[in-house]
C-alpha positions as CSV (number, residue, x, y, z in Angstrom):
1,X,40.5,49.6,9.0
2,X,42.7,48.7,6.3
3,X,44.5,45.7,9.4
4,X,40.8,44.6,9.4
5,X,40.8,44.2,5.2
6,X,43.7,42.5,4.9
7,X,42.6,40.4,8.0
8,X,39.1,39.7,6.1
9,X,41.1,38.8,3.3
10,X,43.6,36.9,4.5
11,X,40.9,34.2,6.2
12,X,38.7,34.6,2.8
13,X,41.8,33.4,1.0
14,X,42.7,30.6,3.4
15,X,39.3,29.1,3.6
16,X,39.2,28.7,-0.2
17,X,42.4,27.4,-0.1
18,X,41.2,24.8,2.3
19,X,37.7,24.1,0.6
20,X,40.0,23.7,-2.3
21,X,42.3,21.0,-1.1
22,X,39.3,19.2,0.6
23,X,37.5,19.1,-2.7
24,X,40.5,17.6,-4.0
25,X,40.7,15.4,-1.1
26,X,37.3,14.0,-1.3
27,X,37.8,13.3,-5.1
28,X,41.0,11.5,-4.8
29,X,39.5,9.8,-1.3
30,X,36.7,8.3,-3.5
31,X,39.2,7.6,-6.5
32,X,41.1,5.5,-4.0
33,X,38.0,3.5,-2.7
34,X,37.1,3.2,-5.9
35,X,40.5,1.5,-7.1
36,X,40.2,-0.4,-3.9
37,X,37.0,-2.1,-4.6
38,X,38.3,-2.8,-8.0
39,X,41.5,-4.3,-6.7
40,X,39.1,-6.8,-4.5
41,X,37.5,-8.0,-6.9
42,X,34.0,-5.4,-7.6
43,X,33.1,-4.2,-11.0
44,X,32.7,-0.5,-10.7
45,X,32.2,2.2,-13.4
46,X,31.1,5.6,-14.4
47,X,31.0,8.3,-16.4
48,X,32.2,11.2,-14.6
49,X,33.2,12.6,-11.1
50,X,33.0,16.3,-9.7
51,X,33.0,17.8,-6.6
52,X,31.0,21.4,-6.4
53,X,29.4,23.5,-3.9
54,X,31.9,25.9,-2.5
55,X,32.1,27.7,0.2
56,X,30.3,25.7,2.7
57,X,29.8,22.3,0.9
58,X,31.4,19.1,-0.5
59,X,28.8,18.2,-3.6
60,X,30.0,15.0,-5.0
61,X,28.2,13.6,-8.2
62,X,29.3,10.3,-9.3
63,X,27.5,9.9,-13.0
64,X,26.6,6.7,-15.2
65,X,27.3,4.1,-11.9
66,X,27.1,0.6,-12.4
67,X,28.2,-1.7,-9.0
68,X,28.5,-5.5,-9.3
69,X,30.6,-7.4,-6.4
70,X,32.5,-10.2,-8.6
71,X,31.0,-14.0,-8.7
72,X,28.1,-12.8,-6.3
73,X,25.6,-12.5,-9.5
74,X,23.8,-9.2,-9.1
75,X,24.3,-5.5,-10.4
76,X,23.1,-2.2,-9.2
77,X,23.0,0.6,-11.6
78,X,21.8,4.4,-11.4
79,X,22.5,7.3,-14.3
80,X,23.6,9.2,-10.8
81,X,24.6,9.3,-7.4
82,X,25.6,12.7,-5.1
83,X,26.7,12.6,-2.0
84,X,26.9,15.9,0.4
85,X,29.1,17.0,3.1
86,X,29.8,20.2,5.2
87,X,33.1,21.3,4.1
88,X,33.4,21.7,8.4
89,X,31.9,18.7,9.1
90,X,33.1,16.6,6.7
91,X,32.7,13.4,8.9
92,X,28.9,13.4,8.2
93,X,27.3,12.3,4.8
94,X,24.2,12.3,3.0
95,X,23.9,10.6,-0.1
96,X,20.7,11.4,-3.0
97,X,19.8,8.6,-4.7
98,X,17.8,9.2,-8.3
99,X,14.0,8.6,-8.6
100,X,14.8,5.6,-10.9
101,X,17.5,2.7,-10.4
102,X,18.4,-0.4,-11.6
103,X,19.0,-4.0,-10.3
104,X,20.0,-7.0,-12.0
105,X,19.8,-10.6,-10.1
106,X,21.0,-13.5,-12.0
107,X,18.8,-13.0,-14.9
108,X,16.2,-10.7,-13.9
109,X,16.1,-7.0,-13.7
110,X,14.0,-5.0,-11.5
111,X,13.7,-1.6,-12.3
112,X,13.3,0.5,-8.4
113,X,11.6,4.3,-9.0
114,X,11.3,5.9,-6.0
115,X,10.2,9.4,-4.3
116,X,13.2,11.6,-2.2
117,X,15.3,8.0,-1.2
118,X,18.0,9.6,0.8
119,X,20.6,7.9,3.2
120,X,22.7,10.2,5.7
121,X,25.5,8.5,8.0
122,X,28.3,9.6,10.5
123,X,31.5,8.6,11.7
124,X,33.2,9.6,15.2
125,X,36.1,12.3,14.4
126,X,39.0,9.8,15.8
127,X,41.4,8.0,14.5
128,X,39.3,4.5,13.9
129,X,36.4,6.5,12.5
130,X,34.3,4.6,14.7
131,X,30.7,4.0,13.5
132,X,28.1,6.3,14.8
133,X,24.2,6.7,13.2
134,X,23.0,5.7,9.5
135,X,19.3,6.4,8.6
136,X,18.0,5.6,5.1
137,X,13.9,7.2,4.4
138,X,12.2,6.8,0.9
139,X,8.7,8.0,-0.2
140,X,6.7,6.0,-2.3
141,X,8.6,3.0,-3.8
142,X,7.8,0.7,-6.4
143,X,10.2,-2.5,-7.5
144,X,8.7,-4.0,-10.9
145,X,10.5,-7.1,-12.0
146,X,10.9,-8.2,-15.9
147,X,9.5,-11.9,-14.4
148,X,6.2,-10.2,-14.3
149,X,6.0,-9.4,-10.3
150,X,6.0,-6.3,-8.2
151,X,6.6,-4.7,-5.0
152,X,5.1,-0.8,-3.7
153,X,5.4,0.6,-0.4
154,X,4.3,3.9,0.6
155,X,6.9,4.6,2.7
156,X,10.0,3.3,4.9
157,X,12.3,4.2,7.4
158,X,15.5,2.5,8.6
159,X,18.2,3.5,11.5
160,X,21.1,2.0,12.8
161,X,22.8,4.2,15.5
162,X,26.0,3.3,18.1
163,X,24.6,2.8,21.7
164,X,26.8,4.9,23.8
165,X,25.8,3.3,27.6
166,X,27.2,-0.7,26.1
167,X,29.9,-1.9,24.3
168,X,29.7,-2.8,20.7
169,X,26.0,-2.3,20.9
170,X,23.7,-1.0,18.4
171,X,20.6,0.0,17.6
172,X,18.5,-1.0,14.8
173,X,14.8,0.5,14.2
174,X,13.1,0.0,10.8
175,X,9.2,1.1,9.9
176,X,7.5,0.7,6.5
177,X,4.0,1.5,5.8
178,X,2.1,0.2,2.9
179,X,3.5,-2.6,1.6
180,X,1.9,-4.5,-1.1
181,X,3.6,-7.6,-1.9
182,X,3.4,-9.8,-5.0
183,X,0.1,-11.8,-5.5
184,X,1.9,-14.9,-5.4
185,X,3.9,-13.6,-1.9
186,X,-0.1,-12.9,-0.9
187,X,-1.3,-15.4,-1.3
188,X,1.6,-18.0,0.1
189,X,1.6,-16.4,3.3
190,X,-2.3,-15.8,3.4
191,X,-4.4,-18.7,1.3
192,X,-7.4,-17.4,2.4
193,X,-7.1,-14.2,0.7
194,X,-9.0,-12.6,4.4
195,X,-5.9,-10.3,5.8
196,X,-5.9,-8.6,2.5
197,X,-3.4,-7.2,-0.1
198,X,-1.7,-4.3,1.9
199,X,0.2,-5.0,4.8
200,X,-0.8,-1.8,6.7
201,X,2.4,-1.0,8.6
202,X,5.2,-3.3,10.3
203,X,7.6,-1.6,12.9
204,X,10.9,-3.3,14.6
205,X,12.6,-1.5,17.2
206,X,16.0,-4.0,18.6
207,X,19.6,-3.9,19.4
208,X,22.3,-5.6,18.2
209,X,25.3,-6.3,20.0
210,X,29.1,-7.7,17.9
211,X,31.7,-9.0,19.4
212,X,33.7,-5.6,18.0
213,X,33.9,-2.7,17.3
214,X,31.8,-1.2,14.1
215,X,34.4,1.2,12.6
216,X,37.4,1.4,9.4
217,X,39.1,-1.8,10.3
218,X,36.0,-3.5,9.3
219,X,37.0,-2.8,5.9
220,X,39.6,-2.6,5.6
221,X,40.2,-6.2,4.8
222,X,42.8,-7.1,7.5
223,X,41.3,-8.5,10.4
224,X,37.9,-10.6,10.8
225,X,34.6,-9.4,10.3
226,X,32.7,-8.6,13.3
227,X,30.1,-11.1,14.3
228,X,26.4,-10.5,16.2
229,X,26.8,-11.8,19.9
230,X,23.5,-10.9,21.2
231,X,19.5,-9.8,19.6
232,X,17.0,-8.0,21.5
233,X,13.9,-7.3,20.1
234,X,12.2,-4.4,21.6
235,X,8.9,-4.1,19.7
236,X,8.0,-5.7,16.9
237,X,4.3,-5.1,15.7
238,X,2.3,-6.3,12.4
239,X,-0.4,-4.9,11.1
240,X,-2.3,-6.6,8.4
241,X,-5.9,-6.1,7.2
242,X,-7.3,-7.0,10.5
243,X,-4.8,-9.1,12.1
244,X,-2.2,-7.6,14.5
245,X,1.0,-9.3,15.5
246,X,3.3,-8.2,18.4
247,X,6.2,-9.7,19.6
248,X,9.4,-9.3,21.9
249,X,12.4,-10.9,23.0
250,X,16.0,-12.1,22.2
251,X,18.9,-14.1,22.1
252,X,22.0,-14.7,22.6
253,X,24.2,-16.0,19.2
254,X,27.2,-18.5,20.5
255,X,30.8,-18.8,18.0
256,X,29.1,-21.4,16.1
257,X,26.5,-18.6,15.1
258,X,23.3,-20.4,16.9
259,X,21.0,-18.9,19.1
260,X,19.8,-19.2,22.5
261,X,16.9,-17.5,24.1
262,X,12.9,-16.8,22.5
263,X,10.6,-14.1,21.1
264,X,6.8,-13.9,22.3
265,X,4.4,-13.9,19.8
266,X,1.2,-12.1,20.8
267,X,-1.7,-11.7,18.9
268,X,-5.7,-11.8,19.5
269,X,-5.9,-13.5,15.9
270,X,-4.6,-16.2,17.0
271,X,-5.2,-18.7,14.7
272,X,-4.5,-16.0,11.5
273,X,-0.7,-15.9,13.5
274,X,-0.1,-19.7,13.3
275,X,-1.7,-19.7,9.6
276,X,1.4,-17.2,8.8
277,X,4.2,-18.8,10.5
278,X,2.9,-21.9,9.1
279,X,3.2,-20.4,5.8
280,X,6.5,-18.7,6.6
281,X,8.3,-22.0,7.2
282,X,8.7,-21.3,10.8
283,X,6.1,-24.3,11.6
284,X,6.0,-27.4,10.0
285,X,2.6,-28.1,8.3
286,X,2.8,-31.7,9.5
287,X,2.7,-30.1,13.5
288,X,0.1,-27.6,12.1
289,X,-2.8,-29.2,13.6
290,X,-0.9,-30.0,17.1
291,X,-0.4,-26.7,17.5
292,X,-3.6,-25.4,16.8
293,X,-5.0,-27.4,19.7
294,X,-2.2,-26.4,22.0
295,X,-2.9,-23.0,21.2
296,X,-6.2,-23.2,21.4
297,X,-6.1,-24.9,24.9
298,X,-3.6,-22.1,25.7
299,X,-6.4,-19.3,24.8
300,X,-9.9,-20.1,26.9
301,X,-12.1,-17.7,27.1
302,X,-11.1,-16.6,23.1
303,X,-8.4,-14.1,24.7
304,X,-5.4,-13.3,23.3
305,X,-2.5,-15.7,23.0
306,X,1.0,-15.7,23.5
307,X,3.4,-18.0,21.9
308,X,6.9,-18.2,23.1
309,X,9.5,-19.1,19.7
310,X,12.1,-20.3,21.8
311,X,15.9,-21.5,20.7
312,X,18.1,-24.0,22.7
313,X,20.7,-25.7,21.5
314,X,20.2,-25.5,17.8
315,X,16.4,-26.7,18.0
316,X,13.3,-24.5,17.7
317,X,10.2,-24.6,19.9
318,X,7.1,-23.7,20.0
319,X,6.7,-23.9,24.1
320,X,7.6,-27.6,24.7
321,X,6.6,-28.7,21.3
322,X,9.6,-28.9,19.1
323,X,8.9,-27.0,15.3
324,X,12.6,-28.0,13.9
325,X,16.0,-26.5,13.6
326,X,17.0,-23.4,14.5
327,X,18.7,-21.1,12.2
328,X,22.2,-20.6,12.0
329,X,23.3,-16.9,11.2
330,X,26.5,-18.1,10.0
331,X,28.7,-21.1,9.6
């Protein structure tokens, strides 16, 4: 019995010893980022900086945190920030974000309140910490800017998770319901007024494949950033007052950073569809009216249409029709 004592004992006392050092791992860990992102060139501060929540946690509360990146002309600030970990899993995070944040862009300043925005991620236990899920979910959001306009949405979901069966390929899924954009935003996209103020819900399920590896070395500021070799789009549905907009697809991405392949578009609201990519930029008003008749040539019988958005080198196209440019995701 008294073997068995000093046995319980003797693990009790290691284990504190090792919660102990972790905590004062994690704090010296985040210390050292911190000077890090100072020394390239960010403009970090806070108040204070604890670590709590012994035996089987690593509670760290970052207070007072104001983050700009230097000559990039925005701020974020928060009166707090905690991030949690398992003191025996320490390789997984979650991070709390408070109800109400700041951000400054340029000169304006949109104040973000929120309900339960938390972020979790996780890193592979080797020696690259290679990148393995993220998942950020808020309630009810509202962004009010001091220029007079505002943003709500009643609730969003975003994931970005390592696909094990491919190389350097991940997946991306993002779903927000209820969002209610600025009147102006409204009413650029939808003259008419008819779809609405409330987007109903807007889901985009794709995979994104980089030409590395997602893991420390990305920043670690030594070698080059990785860069997006190929898009697939799943599933990617609108709904909107009474229009609803699904499309799927991909592309490849070339070392130039121009793509090569096409989403669908389909849609029964046809004509609502063109109106919005018309007023997205993605058509050229001038073509406006060609496409239209295409379209509605393409759609006898008042069935639903499908329009293929197709990319080949560095053009856009609406079928054969030529819309413009495409983008280029990087230069």
């Amino acid at each position: 019995m008294r073997r068995l004592t000093f046995l319980v004992l003797f693990i009790a006392a290691a284990y504190s010893a090792y919660w102990f050092i972790g905590s004062r791992a994690v704090e010296n860990g985040t210390d050292s980022m911190i000077a890090q992102a100072r020394s390239d060139g960010w403009d970090l501060s806070y108040t204070t900086l604890n670590t709590t929540g012994f035996p089987s946690r690593f509670d760290t509360t970052v207070t007072d945190l104001s983050v700009s990146p230097l000559g990039e002309g925005w701020q974020w600030s928060a009166p707090f920030l905690q991030v949690f970990a398992l003191s025996y899993q320490p390789n997984r995070l979650i991070a709390a974000f408070p109800n109400e944040q700041s951000v400054r862009i340029g000169g304006q300043v949109i104040d973000v309140e929120s309900d339960s925005l938390r972020a979790s991620a996780g890193v592979s236990a080797n020696s690259a910490l290679s990148f393995d899920d993220a998942t950020v979910e808020v309630g009810a959001l509202t962004a009010q800017s001091d220029f007079g306009w505002a943003v709500t949405l009643d609730r969003a979901l975003g994931a970005f998770r390592t696909q094990p069966a491919a190389e350097n390929r991940y997946d991306a899924y993002f779903e927000i319901d209820g969002i209610t954009l600025p009147a102006d935003v409204a009413r650029q996209i939808d003259p008419s007024g008819t779809l609405g103020p409330v987007i109903t819900n807007t889901v985009l399920d794709s995979a994104i494949t980089f030409d590395q590896p997602l893991d420390r070395h990305v920043f670690d500021g030594v070698g080059a950033l990785p860069l997006a070799k190929n898009f697939t789009l799943r599933n990617f549905t609108l709904h909107w007052g009474q229009v609803t907009v699904r499309a799927q697809g991909g592309f490849d991405i070339d070392a130039q950073g121009i793509p090569d392949g096409r989403i669908t578009f389909r849609s029964e609201q046809w004509r609502e569809m063109i109106e919005m990519m018309v007023a997205a930029g993605v058509i050229d008003p001038s073509i406006e009216p060609t496409v239209m008749n295409i379209a509605s040539a393409m759609a006898l019988g008042g069935g639903a249409l499908e329009l293929p958005l197709v990319f080949k080198g560095g053009a856009m196209s609406i079928g054969p029709l030529p819309i413009g440019p495409a983008p280029r995701f990087w230069q």
